[in-house]
C-alpha positions in Angstrom: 21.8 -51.7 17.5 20.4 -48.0 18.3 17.6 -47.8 20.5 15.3 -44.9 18.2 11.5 -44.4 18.7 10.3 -46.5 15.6 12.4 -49.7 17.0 10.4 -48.9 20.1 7.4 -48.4 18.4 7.5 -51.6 16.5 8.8 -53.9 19.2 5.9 -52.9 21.3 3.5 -53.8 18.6 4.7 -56.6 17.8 5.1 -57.9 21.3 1.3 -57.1 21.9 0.1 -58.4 18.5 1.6 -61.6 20.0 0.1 -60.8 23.8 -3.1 -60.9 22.0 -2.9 -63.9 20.3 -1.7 -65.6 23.2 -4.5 -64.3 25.0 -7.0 -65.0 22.4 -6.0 -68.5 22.0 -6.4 -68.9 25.7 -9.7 -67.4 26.0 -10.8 -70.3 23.5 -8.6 -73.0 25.0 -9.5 -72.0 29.2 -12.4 -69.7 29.5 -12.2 -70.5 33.4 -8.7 -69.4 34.0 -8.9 -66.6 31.4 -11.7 -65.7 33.2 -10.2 -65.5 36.7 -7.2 -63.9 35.6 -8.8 -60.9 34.0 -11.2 -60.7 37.4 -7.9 -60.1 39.2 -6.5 -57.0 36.6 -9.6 -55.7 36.2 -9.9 -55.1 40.4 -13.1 -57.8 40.2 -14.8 -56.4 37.7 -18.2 -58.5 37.8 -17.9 -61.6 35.7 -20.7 -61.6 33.8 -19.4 -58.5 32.2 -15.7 -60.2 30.8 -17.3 -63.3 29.8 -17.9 -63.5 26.5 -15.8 -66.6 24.4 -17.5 -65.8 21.5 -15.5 -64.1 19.3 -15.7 -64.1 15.5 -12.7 -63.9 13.8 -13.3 -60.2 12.2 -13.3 -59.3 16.2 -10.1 -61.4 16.8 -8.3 -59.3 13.5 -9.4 -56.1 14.6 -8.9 -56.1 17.8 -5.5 -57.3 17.1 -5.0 -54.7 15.2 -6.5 -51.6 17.7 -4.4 -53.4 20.2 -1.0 -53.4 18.4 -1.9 -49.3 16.8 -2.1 -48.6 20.3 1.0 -50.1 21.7 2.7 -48.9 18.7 1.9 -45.7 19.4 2.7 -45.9 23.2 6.3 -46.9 22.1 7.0 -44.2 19.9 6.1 -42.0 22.5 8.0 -43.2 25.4 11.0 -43.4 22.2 10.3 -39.9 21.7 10.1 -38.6 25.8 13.4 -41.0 26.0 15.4 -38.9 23.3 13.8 -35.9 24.5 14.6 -35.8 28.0 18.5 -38.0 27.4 19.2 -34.5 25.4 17.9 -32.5 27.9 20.5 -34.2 30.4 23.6 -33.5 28.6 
């Protein structure tokens, strides 16, 4: 299999649609642990900020959504700089 920008692009999104609802679920399932996790990549960021488990499900599907557009995009770009600079190298 060839290794082109949209098979970047799409195995990105796809791998952060399912990041999200992994992370989603988990937010539901262990608001404590979620909650402590994302203090620690977020640099503590104050908690009363991040917590927030109430999320409708419009919120869950469009933030899905934003979040794979965005890694989608991100892998078509690193596809494209990838081609770009491996022709530059010949």
């Amino acid at each position: 299999m060839k290794c082109t920008k949209n098979t970047l692009a799409a195995s990105f999104s796809f791998t952060s649609g399912v990041l999200w609802t992994v992370c989603t679920a988990g937010m539901f399932l262990f608001p404590d642990v979620t909650t402590a996790v994302g203090r620690l990549w977020f640099m503590g960021l104050r908690e009363e900020i991040i917590v927030n488990t109430e999320m409708s499900f419009i919120g869950f599907v469009l933030g899905g959504i934003s979040f794979a557009a965005a890694a989608w995009l991100i892998g078509y770009l690193f596809g494209w700089s990838l081609e770009f600079f491996s022709k530059n190298e010949k």
